[in-house]
N, C-alpha and C positions, 0 to 999 in steps of 0.2 A: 722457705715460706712455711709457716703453720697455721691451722684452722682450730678452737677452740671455743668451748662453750661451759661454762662455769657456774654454780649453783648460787642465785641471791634475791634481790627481794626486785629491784626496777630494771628494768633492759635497757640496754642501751648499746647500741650499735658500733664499733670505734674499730676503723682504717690505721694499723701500725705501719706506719715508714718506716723503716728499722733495721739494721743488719746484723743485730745481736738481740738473741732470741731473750737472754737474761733481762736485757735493760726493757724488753717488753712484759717480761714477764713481773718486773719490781713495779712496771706503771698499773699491769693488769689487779696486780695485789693490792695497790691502792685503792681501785673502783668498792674492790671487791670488800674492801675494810667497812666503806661508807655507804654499803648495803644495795649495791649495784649487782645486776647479772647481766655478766658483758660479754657480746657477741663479737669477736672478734675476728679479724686477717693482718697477718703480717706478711708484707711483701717490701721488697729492699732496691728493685730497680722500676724502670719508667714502665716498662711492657706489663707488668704485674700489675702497676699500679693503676694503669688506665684499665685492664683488663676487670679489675675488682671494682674502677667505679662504676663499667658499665654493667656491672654483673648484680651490684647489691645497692642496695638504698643504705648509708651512712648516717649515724649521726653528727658523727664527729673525725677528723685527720689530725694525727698525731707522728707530727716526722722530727725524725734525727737531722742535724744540719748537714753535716758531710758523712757520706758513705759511698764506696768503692763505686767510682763514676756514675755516680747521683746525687744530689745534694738537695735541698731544703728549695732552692730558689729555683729548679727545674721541675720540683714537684709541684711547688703554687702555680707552674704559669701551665701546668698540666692540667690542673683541676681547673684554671681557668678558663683556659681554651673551650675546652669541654663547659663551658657557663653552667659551673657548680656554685652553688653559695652553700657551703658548708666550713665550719666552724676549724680552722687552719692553724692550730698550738707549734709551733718547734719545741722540741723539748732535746737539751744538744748538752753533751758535757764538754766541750770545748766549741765556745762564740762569743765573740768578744762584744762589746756593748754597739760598736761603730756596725757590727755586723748585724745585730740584734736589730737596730734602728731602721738600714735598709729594708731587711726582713719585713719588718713593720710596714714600712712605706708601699715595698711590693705588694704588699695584702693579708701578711700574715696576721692572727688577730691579737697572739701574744707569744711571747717566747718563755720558755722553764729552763732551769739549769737540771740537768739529772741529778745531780749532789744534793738537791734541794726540792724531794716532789711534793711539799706540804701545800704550795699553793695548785699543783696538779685539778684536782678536782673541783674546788672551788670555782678557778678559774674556765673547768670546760661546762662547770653547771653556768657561769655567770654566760658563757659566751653561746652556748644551747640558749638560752632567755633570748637573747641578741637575737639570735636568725630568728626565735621564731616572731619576734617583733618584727624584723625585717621580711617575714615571709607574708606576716598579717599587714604589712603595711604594701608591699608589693599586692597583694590580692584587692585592697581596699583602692589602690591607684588604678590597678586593673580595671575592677569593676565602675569606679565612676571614667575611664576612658571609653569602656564599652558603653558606657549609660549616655556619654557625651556623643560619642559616636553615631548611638541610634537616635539621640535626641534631633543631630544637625539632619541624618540621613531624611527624619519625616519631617525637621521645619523646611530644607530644599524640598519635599516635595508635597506640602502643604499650599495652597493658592492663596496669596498676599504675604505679608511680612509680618514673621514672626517676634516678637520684641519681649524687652525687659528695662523697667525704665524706673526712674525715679522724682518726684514731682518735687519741681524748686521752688523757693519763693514768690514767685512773680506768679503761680500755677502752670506754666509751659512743663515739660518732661525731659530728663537728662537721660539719654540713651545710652544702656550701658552693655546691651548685646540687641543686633538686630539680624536677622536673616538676608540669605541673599535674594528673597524677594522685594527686597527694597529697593534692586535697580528696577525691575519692571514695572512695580508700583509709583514709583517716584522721582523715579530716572536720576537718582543719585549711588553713587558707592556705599556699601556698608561703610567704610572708612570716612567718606564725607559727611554722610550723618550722624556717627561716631563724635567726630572732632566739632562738628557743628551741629548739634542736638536743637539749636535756635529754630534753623530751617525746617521745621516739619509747621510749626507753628506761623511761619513766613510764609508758607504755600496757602495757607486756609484763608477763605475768601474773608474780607474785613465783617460781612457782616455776621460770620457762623462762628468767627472768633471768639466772642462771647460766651455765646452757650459751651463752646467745649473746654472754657475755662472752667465756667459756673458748674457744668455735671461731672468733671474733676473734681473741685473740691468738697461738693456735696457728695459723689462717692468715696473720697479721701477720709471728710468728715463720719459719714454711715459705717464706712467701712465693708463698701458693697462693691456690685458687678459694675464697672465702667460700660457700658451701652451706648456709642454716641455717633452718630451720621452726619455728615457736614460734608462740602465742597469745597477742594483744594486746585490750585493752579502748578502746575509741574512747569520744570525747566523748561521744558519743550512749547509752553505755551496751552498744554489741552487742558480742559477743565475735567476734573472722574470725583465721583462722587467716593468715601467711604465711609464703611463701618469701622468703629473701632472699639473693639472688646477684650474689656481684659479684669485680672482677679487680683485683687491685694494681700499682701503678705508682708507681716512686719518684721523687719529683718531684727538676727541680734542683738545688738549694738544701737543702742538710742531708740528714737519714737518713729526713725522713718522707716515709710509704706514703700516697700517695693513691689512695682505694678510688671505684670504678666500676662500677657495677652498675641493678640494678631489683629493687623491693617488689612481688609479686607476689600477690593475693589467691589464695588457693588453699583457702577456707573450700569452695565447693560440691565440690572434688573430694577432700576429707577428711571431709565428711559422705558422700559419696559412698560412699569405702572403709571409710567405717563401719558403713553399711548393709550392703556387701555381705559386711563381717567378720560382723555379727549374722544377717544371711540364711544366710550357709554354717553357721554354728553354730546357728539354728535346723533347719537342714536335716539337720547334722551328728547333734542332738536327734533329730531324728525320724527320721534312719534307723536309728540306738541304738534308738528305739524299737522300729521294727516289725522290726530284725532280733531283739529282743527276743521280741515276740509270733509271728513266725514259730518260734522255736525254741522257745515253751511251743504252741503249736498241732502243731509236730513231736512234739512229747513226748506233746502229747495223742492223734497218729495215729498212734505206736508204742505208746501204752501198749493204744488199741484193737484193733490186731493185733498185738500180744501177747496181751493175757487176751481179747478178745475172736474173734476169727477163729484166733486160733493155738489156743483152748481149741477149737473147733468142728472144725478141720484134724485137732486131734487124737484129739476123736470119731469124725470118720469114719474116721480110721487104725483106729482100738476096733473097728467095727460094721463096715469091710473085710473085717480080719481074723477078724472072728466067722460074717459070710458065708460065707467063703472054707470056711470048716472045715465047713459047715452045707453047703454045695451041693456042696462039691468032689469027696463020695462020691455024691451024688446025680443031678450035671450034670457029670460028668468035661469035657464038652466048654466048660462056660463058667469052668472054671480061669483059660485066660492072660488071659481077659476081666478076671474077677476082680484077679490080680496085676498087670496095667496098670493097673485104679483105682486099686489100690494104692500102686505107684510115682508115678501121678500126684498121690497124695496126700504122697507123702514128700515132690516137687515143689516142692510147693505150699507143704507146712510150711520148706521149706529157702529157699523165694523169703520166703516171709511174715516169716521170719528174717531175712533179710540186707538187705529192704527195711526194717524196724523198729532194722537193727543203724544202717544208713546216717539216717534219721530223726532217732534220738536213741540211739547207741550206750549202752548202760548199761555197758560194759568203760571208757570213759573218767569217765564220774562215781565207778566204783568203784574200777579202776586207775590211771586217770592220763592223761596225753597221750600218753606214748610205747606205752601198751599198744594205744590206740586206732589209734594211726599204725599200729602193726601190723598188726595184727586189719584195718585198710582196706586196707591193699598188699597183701594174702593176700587179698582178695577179688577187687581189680583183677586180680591175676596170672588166677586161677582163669578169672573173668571174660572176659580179655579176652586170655589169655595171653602176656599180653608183663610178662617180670620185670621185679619192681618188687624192690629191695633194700632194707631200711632197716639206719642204723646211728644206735641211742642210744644216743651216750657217753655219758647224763646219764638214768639209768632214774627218779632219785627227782627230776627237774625238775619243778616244781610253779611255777606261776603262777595270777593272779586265776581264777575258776571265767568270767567271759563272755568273755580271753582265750584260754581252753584252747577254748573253744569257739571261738572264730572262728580260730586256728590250724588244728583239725581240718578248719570249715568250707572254710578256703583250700585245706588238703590235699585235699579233696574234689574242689572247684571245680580245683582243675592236674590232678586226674589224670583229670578228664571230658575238658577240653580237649585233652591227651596221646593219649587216646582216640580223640577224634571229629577233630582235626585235625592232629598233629604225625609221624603213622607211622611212632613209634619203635619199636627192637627192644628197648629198654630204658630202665630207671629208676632212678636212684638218690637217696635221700633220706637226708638228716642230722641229727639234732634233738641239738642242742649247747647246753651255756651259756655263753655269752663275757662275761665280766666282768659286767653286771648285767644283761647281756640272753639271752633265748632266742632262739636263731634256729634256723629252721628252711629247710631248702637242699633243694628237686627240682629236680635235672639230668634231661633227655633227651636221647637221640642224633637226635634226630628230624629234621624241616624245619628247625625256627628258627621264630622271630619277627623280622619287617621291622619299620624306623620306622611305615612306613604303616598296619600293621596294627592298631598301638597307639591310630591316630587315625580309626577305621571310624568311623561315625557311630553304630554300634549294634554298636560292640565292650563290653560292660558290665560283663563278666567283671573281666578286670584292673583297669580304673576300679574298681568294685565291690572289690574286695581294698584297693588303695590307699588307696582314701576311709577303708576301716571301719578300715584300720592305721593310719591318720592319725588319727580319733578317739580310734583306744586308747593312743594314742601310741606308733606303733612305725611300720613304714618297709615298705614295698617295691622291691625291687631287681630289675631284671630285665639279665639276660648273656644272651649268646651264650655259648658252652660251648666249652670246650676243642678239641673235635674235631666242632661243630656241634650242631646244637638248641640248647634253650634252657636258661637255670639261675634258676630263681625263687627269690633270699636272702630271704626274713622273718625281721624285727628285733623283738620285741615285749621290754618292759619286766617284768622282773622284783619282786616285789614287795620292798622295801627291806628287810626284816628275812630274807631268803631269800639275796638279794645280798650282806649284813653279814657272814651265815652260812660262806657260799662262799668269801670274800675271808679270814675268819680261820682258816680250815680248812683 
């Protein structure tokens, strides 16, 4: 065995098989001609030779065919074993062609005559080229089995069915990879819906079949996000709702889109929002309700201080003034006594009034909305001294009888708030009909209203407005005002033969 190292311009690494040191040294002279610096070992049996692969990185094995019990075809299944891909020349001055050809078959990558070492380097430049083509292509197989590997690892553990499809003519989809969440989603094999790509389209209920045709091919056509919800029936009989989203990409080869995406069960959270649709609409119900029965229990405690306490108020006003005349010549001194029961009595009939007016106004079941509105800002003013202005453009506005009511009610409810929190110096309110709606507008100069304020945890007021104008189907708006405070727009629905009326007039 010898070790050498020789002066030249590219390196290159080269493993001699060899048992004659000369015939390594005529191949070594070749490298070294065509401007190579060649790091070499020459070694002549098995034990050297495996010893030296596991010792050095190679670039190339250069063996004699026969040599004193070793040969050519014990060296390749050596390097084999040892799973080397390195570039395997015989270079043999006695191998006959039939030998040369096995040689080959076993793995060698070409055979030299030594009488002949012209194709020598050519042939170890050409077959260096080879591996490393085979090493880039071995890393590039590596790397997309690793890429395939983590791809499968997260679609099993992604929730629904992961897919890649391709859209037919008819718009239905050709499955051409689907995840193993398509037993659970759909209670069929990958394999089944593979071979039968029909079946996905076969489960969806007749009438959702449409639309997931139609937002296929209009995202086919846009060339956008596939986005689409619909109801499917599975083998088993259960109906599950899903999502199914996915991205387009046009492959290679011709015009077609191949879609990429995931089937996503989404039955628990559509029963979900069903419930919570039927919970707010029961809720919705029962606050109809009891705002219902609070407003006949209102009516019932004006109608009782009305005939009841206001007919009693108005006795003692009777038997004041009868007193008054009966002592007044008699007790000159308990006169102003007298006239202050009296005045307290008028008090009392003018409070007993205006709390039965505010209860259940009888001027809006008789007059109307905008009489009412008035008849309540002349209270507030009086009340609380800060003008309240109304303007209605619309005197004969008439809407359903529990909207006029909860209009009034909302007008109530801003001008308490106005009151107790916005320290305005004034009021202005509008009661208009805009095309089929009433709306009704209080402005204040006052504070304002903040976002925050809107979201107190026991602000209930405006929640309370909104909700009950969401039931009757009408809207609440809330501004900031021109010049500060606030502006509360109510939108409520006018009734269709009222609106018919308005629009031809």
């Amino acid at each position: 065995m010898s070790l050498a190292v020789s002066h030249g311009e590219r390196p290159l690494r080269i493993l001699i098989v060899e048992d004659s040191e000369d015939d390594a040294l005529l191949m070594l002279h070749r490298f070294r001609e065509a401007g190579y610096k060649p790091y070499f070992q020459r070694v002549s049996d098995s034990e050297d030779m495996h010893a030296a692969l596991n010792a050095q990185i190679w670039d190339v094995v250069l063996c004699d065919h026969s040599m004193p019990g070793f040969d050519s075809f014990t060296a390749l299944r050596e390097m084999q074993e040892m799973r080397m891909d390195l570039p395997f020349i015989v270079v043999s001055g006695h191998m006959d062609e039939e030998t040369a050809v096995a040689a080959m078959r076993a793995g060698a990558h070409d055979y030299l005559s030594k009488d002949n070492l012209e194709r020598l380097v050519p042939a170890v430049e050409r077959e260096l080229r080879e591996a490393r083509h085979r090493m880039e292509r071995r890393a590039a197989l590596e790397a997309v089995r690793e890429s395939e590997t983590r791809f499968r690892a997260l679609a099993a553990n992604i929730p629904g069915m992961v897919f890649q499809a391709v859209r037919k003519k008819d718009g239905s989809l050709k499955f051409l990879y689907v995840s193993d969440g398509c037993q659970a989603l759909l209670e069929l094999q990958r394999v089944e819906l593979l071979a039968a790509p029909d079946r996905f389209l076969a489960m969806m209920l007749e009438e959702d079949r449409p639309d997931f045709v139609e937002s296929l091919g209009q995202a086919t056509d846009k060339f956008s996000t596939l986005n689409w919800e619909g109801r499917i029936i599975v083998p088993g009989g259960d109906m599950k709702w899903i999502n199914m989203r996915g991205s387009p990409r046009r492959m290679e080869t011709g015009d077609v889109v191949l879609w990429e995406g995931i089937v996503s069960n989404i039955t628990h959270s559509k029963e979900a929002e069903k419930a919570i649709r039927e919970s707010r609409q029961q809720l919705s119900e029962l606050s109809s309700h009891m705002e219902s029965m609070i407003e006949q229990e209102r009516a019932r405690i004006a109608r009782d201080i009305h005939d009841e306490l206001g007919g009693l108020l108005v006795a003692m006003k009777f038997e004041a003034s009868l007193l008054a005349g009966k002592i007044g010549k008699e007790a000159p001194a308990l006169a102003p006594r007298i006239a202050s029961l009296g005045k307290l009595v008028d008090d009392s009939i003018a409070t007993a009034g205006r709390v039965a007016r505010e209860l259940r106004p009888g001027i809006l079941t008789e007059f109307g909305l905008a009489a009412a509105i008035e008849s309540q800002a002349e209270d507030f003013t009086q009340r609380t001294g800060i003008p309240c202005q109304v303007l209605c453009a619309d005197h004969d506005i008439e809407t359903e009888q529990n909207l006029e009511v909860a209009l009034f009610r909302i007008f109530q409810e801003a001008l308490t708030n106005i009151s107790k929190h916005a320290r305005a110096q004034r009021v202005d309110v509008r009661l208009v009909s805009e095309g089929d709606e009433a709306v009704l507008e209080i402005a204040d100069d006052g504070l304002g209203l903040r976002p925050a304020d809107l979201k107190k945890p026991k602000s209930f007021g405006l929640r309370g407005v909104r909700e009950r104008m969401q039931s009757l189907g009408g809207s609440l708006e809330i501004h900031t005002g021109e010049t500060g405070g606030t502006r509360l727009v109510v939108r409520a629905p006018l009734p269709n033969g009222i609106a018919v009326e308005k629009k031809e007039s």
